[in-house]
N, C-alpha and C positions, 0 to 999 in steps of 0.2 A: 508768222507771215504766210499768208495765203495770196495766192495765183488765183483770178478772176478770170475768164475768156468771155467777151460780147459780142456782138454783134453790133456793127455802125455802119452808115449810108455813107457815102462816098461824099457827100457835101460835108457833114460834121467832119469825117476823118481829115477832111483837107484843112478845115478851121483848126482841125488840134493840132495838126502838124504847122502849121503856121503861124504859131502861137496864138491866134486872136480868140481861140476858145480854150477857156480854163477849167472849165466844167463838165459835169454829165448831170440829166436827168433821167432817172428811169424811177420803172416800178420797182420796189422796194419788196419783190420778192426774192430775193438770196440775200446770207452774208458778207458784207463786206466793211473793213475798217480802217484807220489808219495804220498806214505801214503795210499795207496789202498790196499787191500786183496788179494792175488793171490792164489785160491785153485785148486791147480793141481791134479785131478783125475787121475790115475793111469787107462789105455784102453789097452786092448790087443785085436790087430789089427788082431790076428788067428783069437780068437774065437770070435770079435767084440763086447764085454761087457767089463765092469770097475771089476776091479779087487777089489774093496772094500779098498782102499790105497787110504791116502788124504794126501798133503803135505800144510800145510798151511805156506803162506809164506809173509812178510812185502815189498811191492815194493818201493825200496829205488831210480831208478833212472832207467828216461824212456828217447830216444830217438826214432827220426823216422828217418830213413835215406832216404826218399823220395825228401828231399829237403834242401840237403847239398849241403853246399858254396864251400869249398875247391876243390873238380875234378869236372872234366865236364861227360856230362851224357854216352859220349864217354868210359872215360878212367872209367867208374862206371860198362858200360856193358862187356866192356874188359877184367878188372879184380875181379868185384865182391867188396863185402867191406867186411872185416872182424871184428867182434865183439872178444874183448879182454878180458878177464876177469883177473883181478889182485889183488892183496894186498901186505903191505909192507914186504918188507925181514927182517928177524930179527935180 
């Protein structure tokens, strides 16, 4: 199990701590996987320092969508993919 450190805006940080965001997007340069640590530093991009806000968080489930089977790279730059976040209705 590895420990992750990132960098997050002050709007996302406050969706994850609120539960209403379940996800992250980023660029897909480092490792990381399930079972890994994700501590997302809270940046504010005014004043360019961390705001002193840590969200520490379990990474339950990683994709890459660099090299998905289902559309072609045509119909990927077209329309973009989108990432969904969900849970069961009750």
């Amino acid at each position: 199990m590895a420990t992750v450190e990132k960098k997050i805006w002050p709007k996302y940080f406050e969706l994850i701590k609120q539960g209403k965001k379940t996800f992250e997007i980023r660029l897909a340069d480092f490792e990381i996987k399930e079972g890994d640590i994700l501590l997302l530093r809270e940046w504010d991009p005014e004043k360019k320092e961390y705001t002193g806000r840590v969200l520490k968080l379990e990474v339950t489930y990683v994709t890459n969508t660099k090299n998905q089977e289902h559309w072609s790279k045509e119909e990927i730059e077209k329309y973009g993919l989108l990432v969904i976040s969900f849970k069961p209705c009750r």
